[in-house]
N, C-alpha and C positions, 0 to 999 in steps of 0.2 A: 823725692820725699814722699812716704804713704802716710795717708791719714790713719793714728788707729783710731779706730771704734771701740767705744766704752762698753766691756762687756755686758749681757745681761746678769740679773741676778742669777744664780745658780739656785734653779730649783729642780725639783728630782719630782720624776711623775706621781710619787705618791703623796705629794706635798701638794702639788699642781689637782690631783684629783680631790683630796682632800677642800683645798678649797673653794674648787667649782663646784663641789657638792653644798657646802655651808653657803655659796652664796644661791645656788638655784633653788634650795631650802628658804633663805631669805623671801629672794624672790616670787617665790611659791607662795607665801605666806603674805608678804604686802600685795598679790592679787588676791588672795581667798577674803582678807582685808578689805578689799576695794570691791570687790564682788558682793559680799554681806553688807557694805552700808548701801550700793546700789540697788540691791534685793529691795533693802528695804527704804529705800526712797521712793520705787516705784511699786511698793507696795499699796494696792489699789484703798485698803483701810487707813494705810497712813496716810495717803494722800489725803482721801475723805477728811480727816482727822487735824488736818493742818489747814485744808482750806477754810474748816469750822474755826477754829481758832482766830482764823485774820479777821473770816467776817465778823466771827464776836465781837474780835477788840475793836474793827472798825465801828460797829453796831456801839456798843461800848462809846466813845471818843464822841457819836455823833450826838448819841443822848446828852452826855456831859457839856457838849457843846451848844447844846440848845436849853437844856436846863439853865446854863451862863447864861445864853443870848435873852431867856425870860424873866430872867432873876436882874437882868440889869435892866430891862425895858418892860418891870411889872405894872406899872401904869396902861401904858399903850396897850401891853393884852389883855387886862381888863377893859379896856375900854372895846377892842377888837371885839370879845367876847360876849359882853351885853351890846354890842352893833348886831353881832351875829344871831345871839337870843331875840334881841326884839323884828329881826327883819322874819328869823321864823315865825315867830308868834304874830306876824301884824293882823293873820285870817281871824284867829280866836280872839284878839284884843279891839278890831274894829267891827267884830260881832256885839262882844260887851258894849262898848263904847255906843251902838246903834241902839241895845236892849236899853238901856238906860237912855236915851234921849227918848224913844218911846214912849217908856215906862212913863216920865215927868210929862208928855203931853197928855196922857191921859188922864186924864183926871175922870175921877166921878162926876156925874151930873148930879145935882140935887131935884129931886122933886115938892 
């Protein structure tokens, strides 16, 4: 018994040529493709370009997040606030504080 073998399609070299041309054509095309979005992913402006963008929206996201975190805990940061104001100001305010005890001892003498 011989096994037969399913023939091949019947194609004729100019059919064959044909379309190894339309596909190396394809071919050709999905790398100029792939080459143009590579160009310009490593293009050094668009890189620049993109990594602005994260940092913004990050920059962006952390304001919005701290704006929240003040807007919910507005008590505490004023109080943080005027903590902060008066520990700057204690040189100038225990200046005053000294000029006016001062000031009330002295009194005029009468003659």
């Amino acid at each position: 018994m011989s096994t037969i073998l399913p023939e091949e399609p019947v194609v004729t070299d100019r059919e064959s040529v044909i379309l190894s041309n339309a596909e190396r054509r394809y071919l050709r095309r999905k790398l100029k493709d792939s080459l143009a979005v590579t160009r310009d992913v490593l293009n050094p402006r668009n890189q620049l370009r993109r990594l602005v963008e994260r940092q913004t929206t990050q920059a962006k996201q952390i304001a919005d997040e701290t704006v929240q975190i003040a807007k919910n805990n507005a008590p505490i940061v004023g109080v943080i606030g005027v903590s902060a104001l008066l520990i700057a100001m204690r040189g100038p305010i225990s200046r005053w504080i000294s000029r006016l005890r001062h000031s009330k001892t002295k009194t005029p003498t009468s003659k």
